[in-house]
C-alpha positions in Angstrom: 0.0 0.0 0.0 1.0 3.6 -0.5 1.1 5.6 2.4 0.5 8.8 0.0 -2.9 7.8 -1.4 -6.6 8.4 -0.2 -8.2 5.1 0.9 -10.1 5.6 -2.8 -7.4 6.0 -4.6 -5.7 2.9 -2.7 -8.8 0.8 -3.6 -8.5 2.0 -7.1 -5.0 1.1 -7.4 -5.5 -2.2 -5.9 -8.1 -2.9 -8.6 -5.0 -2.1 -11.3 -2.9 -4.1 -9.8 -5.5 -6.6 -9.4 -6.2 -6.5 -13.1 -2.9 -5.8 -14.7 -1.6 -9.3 -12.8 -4.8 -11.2 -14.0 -4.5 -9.7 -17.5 -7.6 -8.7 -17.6 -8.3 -6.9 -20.9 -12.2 -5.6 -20.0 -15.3 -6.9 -18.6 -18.9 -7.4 -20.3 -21.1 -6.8 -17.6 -21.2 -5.2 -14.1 -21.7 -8.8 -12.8 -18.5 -9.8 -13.7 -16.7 -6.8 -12.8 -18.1 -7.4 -9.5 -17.0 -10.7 -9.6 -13.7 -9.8 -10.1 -13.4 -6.6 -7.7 -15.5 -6.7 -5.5 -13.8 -8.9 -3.3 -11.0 -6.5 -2.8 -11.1 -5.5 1.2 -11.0 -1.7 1.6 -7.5 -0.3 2.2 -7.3 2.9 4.6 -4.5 5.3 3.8 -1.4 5.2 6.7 0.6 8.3 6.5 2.9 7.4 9.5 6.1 6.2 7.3 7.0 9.1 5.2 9.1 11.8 5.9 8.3 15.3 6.6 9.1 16.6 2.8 6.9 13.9 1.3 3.7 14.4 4.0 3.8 18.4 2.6 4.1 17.8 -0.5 1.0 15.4 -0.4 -0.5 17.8 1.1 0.3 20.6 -1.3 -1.3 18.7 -3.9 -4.3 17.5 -1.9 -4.7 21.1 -1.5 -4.6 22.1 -4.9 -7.1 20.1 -5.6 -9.4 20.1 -2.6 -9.5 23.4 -0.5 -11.7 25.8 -0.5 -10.6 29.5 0.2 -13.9 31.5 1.3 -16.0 33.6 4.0 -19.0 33.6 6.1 -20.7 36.1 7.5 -20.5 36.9 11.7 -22.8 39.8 12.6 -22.5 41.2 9.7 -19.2 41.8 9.5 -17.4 39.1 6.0 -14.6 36.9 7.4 -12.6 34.7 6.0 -12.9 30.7 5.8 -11.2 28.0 4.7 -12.8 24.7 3.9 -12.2 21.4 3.2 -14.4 18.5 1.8 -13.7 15.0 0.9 -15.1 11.3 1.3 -11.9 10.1 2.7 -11.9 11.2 6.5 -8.1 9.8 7.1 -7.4 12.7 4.7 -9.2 15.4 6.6 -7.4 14.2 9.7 -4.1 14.2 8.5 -4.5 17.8 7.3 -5.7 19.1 10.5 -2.7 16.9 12.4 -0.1 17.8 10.3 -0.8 21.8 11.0 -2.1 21.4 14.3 -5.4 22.8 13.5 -8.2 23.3 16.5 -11.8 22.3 14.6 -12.8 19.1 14.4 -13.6 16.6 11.0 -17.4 16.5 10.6 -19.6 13.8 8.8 -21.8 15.3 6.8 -25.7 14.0 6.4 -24.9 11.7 3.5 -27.1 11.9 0.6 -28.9 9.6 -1.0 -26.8 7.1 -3.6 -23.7 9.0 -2.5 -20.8 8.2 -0.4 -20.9 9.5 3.1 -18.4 13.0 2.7 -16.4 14.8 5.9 -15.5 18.4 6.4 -13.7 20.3 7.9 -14.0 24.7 8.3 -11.0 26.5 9.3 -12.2 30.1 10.6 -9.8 30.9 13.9 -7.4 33.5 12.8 -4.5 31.3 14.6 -5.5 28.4 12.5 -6.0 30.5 9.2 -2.4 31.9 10.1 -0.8 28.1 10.4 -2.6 27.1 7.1 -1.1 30.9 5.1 2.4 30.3 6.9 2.6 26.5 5.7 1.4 27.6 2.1 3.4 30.5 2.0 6.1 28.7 3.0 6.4 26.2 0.4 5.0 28.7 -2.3 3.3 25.2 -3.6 -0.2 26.3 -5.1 -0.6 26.4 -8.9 -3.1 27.9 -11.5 -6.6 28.5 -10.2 -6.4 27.7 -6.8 -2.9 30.2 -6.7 -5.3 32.9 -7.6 -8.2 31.7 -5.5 -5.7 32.2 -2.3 -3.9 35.1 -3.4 -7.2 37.2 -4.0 -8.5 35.6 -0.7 -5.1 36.9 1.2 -5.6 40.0 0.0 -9.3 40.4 1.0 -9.1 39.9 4.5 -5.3 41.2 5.1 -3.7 37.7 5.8 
């Protein structure tokens, strides 16, 4: 297993490795498939064996892709928010961990047909300070979400 994947992208890869080794070239029908893959236990990510530079860099990606820089409103008065929102609630843990963040990883009411998602809402100006100091730091984020945090940064002053 690798330490640096979400359980879904664990399960996913075991499925690949499951088929790649069984040279499976495709699959009919959604029985078979299941017959195949369904038997594959659920892995849960470990991020405990991997040094510091790898666990940020995860990070920095999982980030990229995931984070959510926005406000909220508290008596009127527009303050700044970040959020976080995935199915995989290792993930969410880990993030909080790994900057020593004070809220706590929520369930979510899951929907129907859908997987059960966590979340996680950064709005203590410590914690926002420890989450701009660790990006800042590594000066990681790309594209979109480099312009989503710089415009957010400047908004509220970070």
């Amino acid at each position: 297993m690798n330490p640096l994947l979400t359980s879904y992208q664990n399960n996913r890869f075991a499925k690949l490795k499951k088929g790649i080794s069984n040279n499976i070239g495709g699959v009919k029908t959604i029985e078979e498939y299941e017959s195949i893959f369904l038997n594959i236990e659920e892995v849960k990510s470990k991020f405990e064996n991997c040094s510091q530079f790898y666990l940020d860099h995860w990070l920095i990606g999982f980030l990229n892709g995931e984070v959510s820089f926005t406000s909220f409103k508290k008596k009127d008065i527009l303050k700044p928010k970040v959020s976080l929102e995935h199915t995989d609630e290792t993930a969410l843990i880990f993030f909080k961990n790994h900057l020593d963040l004070g809220p706590k990883v929520c369930q979510l009411k899951q929907r129907q047909n859908r997987k059960i998602t966590y979340r996680i809402d950064i709005t203590s100006v410590n914690d926002l300070n420890k989450i701009c100091k660790f990006l800042d730091y590594r000066d990681c984020l790309i594209g979109n979400k480099l312009n989503q945090y710089s415009n957010w940064k400047i908004k509220f002053n970070l």
